[in-house]
C-alpha positions as CSV (number, residue, x, y, z in Angstrom):
1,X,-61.8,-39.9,2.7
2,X,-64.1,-36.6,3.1
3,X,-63.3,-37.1,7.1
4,X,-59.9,-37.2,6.9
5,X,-59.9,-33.6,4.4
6,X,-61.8,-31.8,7.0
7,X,-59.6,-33.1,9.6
8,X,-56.5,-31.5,8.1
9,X,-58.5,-28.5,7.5
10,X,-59.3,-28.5,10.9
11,X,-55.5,-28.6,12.0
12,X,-54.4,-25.1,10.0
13,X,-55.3,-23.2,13.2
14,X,-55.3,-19.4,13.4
15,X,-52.0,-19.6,15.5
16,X,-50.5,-22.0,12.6
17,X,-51.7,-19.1,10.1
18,X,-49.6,-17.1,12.5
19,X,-46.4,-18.7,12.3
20,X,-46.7,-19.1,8.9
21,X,-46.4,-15.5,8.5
22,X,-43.6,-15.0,10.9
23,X,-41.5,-17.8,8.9
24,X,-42.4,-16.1,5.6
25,X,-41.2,-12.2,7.2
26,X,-37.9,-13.7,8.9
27,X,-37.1,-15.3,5.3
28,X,-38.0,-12.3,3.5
29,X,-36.1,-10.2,6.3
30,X,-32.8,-12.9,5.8
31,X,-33.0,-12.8,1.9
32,X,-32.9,-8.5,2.5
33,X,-30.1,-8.4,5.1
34,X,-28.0,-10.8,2.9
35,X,-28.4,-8.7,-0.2
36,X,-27.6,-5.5,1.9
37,X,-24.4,-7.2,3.5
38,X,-23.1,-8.5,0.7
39,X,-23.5,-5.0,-1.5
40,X,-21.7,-3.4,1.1
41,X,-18.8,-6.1,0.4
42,X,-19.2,-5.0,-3.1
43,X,-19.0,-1.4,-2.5
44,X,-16.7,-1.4,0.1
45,X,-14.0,-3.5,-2.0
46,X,-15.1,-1.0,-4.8
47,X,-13.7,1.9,-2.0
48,X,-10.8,0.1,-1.5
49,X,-10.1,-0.2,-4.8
50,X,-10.6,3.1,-5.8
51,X,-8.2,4.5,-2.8
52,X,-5.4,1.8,-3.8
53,X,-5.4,2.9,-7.3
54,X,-4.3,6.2,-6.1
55,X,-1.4,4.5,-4.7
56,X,-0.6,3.1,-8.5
57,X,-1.3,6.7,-9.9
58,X,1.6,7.9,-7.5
59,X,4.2,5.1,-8.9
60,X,3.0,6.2,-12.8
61,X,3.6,9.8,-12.1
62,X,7.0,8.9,-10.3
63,X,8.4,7.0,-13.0
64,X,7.2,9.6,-15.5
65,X,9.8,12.0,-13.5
66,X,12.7,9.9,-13.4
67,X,12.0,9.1,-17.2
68,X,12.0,13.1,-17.7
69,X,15.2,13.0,-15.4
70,X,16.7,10.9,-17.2
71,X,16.1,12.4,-20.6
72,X,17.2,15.8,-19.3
73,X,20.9,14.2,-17.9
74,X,21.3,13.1,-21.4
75,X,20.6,16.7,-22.6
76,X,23.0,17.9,-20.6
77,X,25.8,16.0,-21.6
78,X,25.2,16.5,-24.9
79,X,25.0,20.5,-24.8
80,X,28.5,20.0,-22.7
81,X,30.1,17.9,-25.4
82,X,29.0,21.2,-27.7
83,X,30.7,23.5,-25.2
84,X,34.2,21.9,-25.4
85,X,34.0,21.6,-29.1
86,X,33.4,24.9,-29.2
87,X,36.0,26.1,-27.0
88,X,38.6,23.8,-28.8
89,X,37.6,26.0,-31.8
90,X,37.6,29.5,-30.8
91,X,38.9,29.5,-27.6
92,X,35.8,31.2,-26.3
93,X,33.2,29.2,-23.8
94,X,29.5,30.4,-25.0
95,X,27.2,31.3,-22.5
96,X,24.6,28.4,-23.0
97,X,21.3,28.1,-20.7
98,X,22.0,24.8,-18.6
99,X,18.6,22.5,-18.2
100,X,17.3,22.3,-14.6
101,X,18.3,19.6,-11.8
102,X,15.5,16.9,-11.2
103,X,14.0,17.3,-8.3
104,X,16.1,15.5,-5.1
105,X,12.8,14.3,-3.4
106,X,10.2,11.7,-5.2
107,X,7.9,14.5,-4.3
108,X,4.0,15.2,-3.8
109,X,1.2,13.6,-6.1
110,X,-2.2,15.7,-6.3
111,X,-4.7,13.2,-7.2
112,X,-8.0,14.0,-9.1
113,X,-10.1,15.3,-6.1
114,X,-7.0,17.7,-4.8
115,X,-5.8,15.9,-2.3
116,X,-1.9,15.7,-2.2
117,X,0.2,13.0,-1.2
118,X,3.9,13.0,-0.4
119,X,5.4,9.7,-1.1
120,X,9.2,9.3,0.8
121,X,9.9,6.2,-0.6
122,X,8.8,2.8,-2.9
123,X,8.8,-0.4,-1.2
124,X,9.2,-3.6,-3.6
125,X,9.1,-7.4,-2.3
126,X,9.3,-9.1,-6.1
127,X,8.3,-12.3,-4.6
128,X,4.9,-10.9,-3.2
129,X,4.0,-8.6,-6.0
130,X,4.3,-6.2,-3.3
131,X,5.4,-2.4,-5.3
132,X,4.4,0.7,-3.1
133,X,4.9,4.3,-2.7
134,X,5.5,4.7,1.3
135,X,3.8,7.9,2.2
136,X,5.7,10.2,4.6
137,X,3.1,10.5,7.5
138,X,1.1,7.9,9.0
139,X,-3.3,8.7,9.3
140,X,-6.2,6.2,8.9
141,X,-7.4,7.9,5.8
142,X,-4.0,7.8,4.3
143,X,-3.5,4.3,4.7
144,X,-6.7,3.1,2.6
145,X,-4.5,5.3,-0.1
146,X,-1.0,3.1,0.4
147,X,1.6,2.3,2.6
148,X,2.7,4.5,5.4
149,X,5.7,5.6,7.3
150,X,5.5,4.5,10.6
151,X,9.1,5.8,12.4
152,X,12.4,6.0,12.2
153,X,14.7,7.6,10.5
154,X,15.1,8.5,6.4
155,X,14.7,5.4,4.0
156,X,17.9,3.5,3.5
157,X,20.1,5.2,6.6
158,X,21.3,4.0,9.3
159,X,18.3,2.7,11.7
160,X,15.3,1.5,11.9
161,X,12.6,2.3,8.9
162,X,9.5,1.2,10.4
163,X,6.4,0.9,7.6
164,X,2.6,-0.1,8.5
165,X,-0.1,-0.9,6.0
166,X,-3.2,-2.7,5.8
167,X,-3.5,-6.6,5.9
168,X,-6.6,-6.9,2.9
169,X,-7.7,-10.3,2.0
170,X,-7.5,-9.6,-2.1
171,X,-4.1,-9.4,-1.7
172,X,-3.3,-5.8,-1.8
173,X,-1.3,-3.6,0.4
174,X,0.3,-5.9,2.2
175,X,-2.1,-8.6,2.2
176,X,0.4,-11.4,1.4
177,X,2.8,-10.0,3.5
178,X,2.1,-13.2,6.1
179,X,3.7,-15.6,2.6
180,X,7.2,-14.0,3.2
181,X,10.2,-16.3,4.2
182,X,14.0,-15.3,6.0
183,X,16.3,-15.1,3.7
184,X,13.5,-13.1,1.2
185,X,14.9,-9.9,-0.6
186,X,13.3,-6.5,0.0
187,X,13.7,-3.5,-1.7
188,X,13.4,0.2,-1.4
189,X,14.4,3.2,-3.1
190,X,14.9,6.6,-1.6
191,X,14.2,10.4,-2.2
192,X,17.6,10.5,-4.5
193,X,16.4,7.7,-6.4
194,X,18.9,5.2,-4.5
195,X,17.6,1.5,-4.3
196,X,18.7,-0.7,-1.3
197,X,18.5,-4.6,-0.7
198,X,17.6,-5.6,2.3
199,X,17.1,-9.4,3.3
200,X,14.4,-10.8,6.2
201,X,15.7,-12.7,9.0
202,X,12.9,-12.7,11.2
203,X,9.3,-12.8,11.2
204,X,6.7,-12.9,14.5
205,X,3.6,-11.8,15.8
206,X,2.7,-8.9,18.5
207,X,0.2,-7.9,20.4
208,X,-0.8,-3.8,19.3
209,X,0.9,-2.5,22.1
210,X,4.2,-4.0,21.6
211,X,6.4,-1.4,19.9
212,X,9.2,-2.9,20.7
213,X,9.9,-3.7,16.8
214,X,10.5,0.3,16.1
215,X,13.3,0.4,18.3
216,X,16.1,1.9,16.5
217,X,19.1,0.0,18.3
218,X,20.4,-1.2,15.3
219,X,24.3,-1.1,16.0
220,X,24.8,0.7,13.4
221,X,23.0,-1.4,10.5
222,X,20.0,-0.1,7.9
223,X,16.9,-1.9,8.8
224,X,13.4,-1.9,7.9
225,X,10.3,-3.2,9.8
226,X,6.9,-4.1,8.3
227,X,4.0,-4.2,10.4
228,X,0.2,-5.2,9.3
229,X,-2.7,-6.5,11.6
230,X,-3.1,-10.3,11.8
231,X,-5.4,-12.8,13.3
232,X,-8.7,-10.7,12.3
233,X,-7.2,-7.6,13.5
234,X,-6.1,-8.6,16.9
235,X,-2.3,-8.6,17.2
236,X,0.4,-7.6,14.5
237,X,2.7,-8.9,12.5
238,X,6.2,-7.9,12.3
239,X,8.8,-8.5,9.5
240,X,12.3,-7.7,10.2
241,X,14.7,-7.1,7.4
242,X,18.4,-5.8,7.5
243,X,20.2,-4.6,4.2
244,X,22.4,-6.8,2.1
């Protein structure tokens, strides 16, 4: 019994000490590097996050104006229903301060660290729980914010309105762009607060340099084209859509 102790004794070697220690760093070092990757993960869906909800700021503060719109077209009328009363009664047209237009454009959103953001239109796919602001220029930094404008011509005329946006795995932007179907309705609204139907009818992948989608031969129809990345960022996937 005492032999065969010192004979396992014998057999944790220096060199076996050794490796002992190198397993115990390179776990210690894995446990670390896995942490650190997956607090970036953390922090950079935190980032994304944060930029997206900009994009849901800009839809807030554009519904607020059209509410005020709104509420000012009914003031109108009712200060002109006043006017031809008053004429009926005296013959006499007062001279009464008219409230202003709204705005014609959906217009520019300064978000809390000053940077501004001019949204040209709002793309809605109901089916994908897909509702953006399209943003009228086309950067890296501004699409972590929302979807951008890509080409093409002003939303909902004749031609072809080409978006981009990213492809992010929670879902957002257009992240479940890949689910849509032909036949699937699209929507946008314009800068006069006009909202167009447009319908998919076809759906394929590229490889980044094929721009071939933007083209704007459309013989005369309104089209738009959605592009994202696909297949871990190495082609891109078109949706084409034509309005209704």
């Amino acid at each position: 019994m005492n032999q065969i102790i010192v004979t396992q004794k014998l057999y944790v070697t220096p060199e076996l000490r050794r490796k002992k220690k190198i397993y115990k760093v390179q776990f210690a070092l894995s446990v670390f590097f896995m942490i650190l990757l997956f607090s970036y993960y953390i922090y950079a869906e935190y980032e994304r996050d944060k930029s997206e909800q900009v994009s849901q700021d800009i839809l807030t503060s554009l519904a607020e104006v059209q509410e005020t719109a709104s509420d000012n077209t009914i003031s109108q009328d009712e200060i002109l229903v006043v006017n031809l009363d008053q004429v009926a009664e005296t013959e006499v047209t007062p001279n009464v301060e008219q409230p202003e237009a709204a705005p014609a454009n959906l217009g520019t959103y300064t978000a809390e660290d000053g940077k501004s953001y001019t949204t040209e239109s709002i793309l809605n796919i109901p089916g994908l729980g897909i509702n953006y602001p399209v943003l009228s220029e086309q950067s890296e930094e501004l699409l972590k914010i929302s979807l951008n404008k890509y080409w093409g011509p002003a939303p909902n005329e004749v031609g072809n309105y080409c978006i981009v946006g990213h492809n992010y795995r929670s879902g957002k932007m257009f992240g479940n762009l890949s689910k849509i179907q032909n036949g699937d309705k699209v929507e946008l609204t314009d800068a006069s607060g006009r909202t167009l139907t447009y319908t998919v009818y076809n759906k394929y992948v590229v490889e980044p340099d094929d721009t071939r989608c933007t083209s704007q031969l459309t013989n005369g129809y309104k089209e738009l084209t959605l592009i994202t990345c696909t297949n871990q960022g190495k082609q891109r996937l078109v949706v084409k859509c034509r309005e209704v």
